[in-house]
C-alpha positions in Angstrom: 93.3 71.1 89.5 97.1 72.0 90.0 98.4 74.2 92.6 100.8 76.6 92.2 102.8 77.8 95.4 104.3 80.6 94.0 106.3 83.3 95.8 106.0 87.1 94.4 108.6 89.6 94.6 106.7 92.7 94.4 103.7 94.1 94.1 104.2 95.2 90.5 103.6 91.8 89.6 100.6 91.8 90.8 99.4 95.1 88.8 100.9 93.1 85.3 98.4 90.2 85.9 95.6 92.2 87.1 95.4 95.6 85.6 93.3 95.6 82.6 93.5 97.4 79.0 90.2 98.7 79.1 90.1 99.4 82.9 87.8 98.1 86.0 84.1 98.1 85.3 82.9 99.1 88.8 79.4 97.2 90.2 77.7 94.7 92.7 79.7 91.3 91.0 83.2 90.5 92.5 84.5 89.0 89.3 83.6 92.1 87.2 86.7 93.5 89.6 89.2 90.7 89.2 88.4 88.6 85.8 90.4 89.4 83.0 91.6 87.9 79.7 94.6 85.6 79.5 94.9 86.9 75.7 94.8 90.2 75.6 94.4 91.5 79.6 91.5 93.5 79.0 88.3 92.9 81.3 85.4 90.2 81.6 82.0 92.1 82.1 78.7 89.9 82.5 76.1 89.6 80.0 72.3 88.0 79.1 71.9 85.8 76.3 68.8 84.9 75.3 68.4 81.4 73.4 65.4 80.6 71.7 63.7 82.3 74.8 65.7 80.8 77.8 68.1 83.3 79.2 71.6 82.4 80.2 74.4 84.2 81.9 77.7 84.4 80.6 81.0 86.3 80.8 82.3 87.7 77.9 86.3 89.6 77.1 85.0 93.2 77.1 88.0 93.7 74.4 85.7 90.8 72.3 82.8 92.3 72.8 82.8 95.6 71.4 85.9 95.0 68.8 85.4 91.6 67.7 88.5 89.8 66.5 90.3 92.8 65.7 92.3 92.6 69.1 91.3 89.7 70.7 91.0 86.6 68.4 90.6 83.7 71.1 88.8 85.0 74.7 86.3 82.7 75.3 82.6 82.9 76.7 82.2 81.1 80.1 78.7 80.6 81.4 78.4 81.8 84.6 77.2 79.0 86.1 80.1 76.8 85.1 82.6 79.4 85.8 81.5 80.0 89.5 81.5 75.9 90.4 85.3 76.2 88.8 85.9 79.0 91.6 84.2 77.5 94.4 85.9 74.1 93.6 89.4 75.8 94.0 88.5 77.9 97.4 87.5 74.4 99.0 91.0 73.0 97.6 92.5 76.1 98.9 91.0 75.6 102.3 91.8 71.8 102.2 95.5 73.0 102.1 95.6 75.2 104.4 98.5 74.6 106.4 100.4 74.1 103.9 99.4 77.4 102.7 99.6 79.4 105.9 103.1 77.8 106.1 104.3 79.4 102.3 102.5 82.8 103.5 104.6 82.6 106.9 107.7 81.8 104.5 107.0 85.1 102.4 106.9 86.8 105.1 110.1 85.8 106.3 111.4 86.6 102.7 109.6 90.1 102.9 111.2 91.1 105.9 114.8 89.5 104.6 114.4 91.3 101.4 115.4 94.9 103.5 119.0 95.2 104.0 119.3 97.1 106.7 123.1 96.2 107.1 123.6 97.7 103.5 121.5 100.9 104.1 123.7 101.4 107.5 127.1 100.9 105.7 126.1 103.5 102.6 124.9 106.1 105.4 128.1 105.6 107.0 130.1 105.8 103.5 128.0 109.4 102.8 129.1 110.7 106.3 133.3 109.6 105.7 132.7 111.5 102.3 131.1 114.9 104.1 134.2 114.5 106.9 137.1 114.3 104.0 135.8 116.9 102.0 135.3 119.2 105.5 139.1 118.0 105.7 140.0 118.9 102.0 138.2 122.4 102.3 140.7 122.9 105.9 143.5 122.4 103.7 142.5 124.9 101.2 142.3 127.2 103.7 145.5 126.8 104.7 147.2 126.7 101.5 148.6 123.5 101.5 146.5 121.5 98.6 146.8 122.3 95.0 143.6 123.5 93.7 144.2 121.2 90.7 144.2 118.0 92.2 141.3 119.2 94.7 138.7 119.5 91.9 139.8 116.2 90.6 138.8 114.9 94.2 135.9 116.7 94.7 134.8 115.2 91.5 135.5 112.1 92.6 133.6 112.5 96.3 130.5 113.9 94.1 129.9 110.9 91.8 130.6 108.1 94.6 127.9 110.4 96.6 125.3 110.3 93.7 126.2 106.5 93.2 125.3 105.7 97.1 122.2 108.1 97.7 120.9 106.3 94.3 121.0 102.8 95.5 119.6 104.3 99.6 116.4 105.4 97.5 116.4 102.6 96.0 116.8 100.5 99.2 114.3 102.8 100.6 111.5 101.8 97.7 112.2 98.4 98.2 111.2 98.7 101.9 108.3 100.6 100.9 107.0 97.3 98.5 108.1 94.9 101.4 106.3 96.6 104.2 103.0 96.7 101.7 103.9 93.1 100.6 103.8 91.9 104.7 100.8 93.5 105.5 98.4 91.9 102.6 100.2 88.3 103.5 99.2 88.8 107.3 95.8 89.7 106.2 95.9 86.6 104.1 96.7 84.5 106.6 94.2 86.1 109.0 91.2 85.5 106.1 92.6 82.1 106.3 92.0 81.4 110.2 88.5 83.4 110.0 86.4 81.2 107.2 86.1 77.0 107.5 84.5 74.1 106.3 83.5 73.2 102.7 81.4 75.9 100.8 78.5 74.5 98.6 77.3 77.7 96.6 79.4 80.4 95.0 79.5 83.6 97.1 80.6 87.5 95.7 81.9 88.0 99.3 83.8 85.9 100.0 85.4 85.7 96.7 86.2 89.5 96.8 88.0 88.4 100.5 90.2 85.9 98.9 91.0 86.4 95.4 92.9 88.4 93.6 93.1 88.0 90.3 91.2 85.3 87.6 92.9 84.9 84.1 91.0 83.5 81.8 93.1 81.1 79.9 90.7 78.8 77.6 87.3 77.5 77.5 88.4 75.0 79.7 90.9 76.3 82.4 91.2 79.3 84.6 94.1 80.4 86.2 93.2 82.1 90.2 95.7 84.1 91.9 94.6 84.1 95.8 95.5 87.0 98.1 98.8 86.0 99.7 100.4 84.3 96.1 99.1 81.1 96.0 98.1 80.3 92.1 95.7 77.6 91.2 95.0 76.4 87.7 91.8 75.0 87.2 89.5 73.2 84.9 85.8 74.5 83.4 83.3 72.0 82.4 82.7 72.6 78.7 
């Protein structure tokens, strides 16, 4: 199993890894709402086969399922049974390094809150402001007759597209702090799911898997990738 300590730097990333082609397929099984296919994105849905009279559960590339290979030429089948000892293998591993984790959450924190500039937001709110005062001072000289109306407009112009330039990168700013302040509060909880659940699990459980995961990609037969809440990654294997 190989663990990934990865940080994120927005939530959009999150959407690209989890979103799927053929949308979410709403019901009592967590993975129906986080599983998706490494080849093509689309969703895993569960399904019955039945073998010479023995039923067995496996997971299937909804994409697969109902086009064949005509868009998806590789997804794999995972038996369910198989799939969920994978998962509960890597929330023990996860819980095994759990300081370490809490300690990367704490850092993305840290990096969430850094990513604001506050400092730059201030000095292009006091730029805007030293704009509105010259051209206040431009318009007094019009008004007195001293400025040639020539070289005004040529200054106006001038004060207009530095204004559009530095409300364009405050909205920007502004969206950013909008992402960060999302991206702090789904850490915390992280971290707060982390303190709340201990010792090694021994059976798979839809509960707690829809507490700490985010996102499954399917990547072979063999190998899974898991995206926890919070960032961490963790590839891991799938018995054949």
């Amino acid at each position: 199993m190989k663990l990934l300590m990865t940080r994120r730097s927005s939530l959009r990333k999150k959407s690209d890894k989890c979103v799927t082609a053929q949308g979410k397929y709403s019901g009592k099984y967590a993975l129906t709402e986080i599983m998706v296919c490494g080849e093509c994105g689309s969703a895993y849905r569960r399904q019955t086969w039945n073998i010479l009279g023995r039923k067995c559960l496996v997971w299937r590339c909804v994409s697969r399922f109902d086009n064949g290979t005509r868009y998806c030429k590789q997804s794999p089948s995972l038996h369910e049974n198989k799939l969920h000892k994978a998962i509960l293998s890597a929330i023990n591993e996860y819980y095994d390094c759990k300081d370490s984790i809490k300690e990367l959450l704490k850092s993305n924190v840290e990096q969430a809150m850094a990513g604001v500039s506050l400092k730059e937001t201030k000095e292009i709110q006091k730029r805007v402001r030293e704009i509105d005062d010259a051209r206040n001072d431009y318009i007094t000289l019009i008004a007195a007759g001293t400025m040639d109306e020539e070289a005004l407009d040529e200054q106006f112009q001038k004060f207009y597209t530095e204004e559009q330039e530095l409300n364009s990168r405050l909205k920007a700013l502004e969206e950013n702090n909008s992402i960060d302040n999302n991206k702090r509060s789904r850490i915390t909880q992280a971290l707060q799911n982390i303190d709340s659940s201990s010792c090694e699990l021994t059976e798979y459980n839809d509960m707690l898997v829809r507490k700490l995961i985010e996102c499954i990609k399917v990547n072979s037969k063999t190998e899974i990738t898991i995206i926890f809440k919070g960032g961490m990654e963790v590839i891991v294997p799938v018995e054949k």
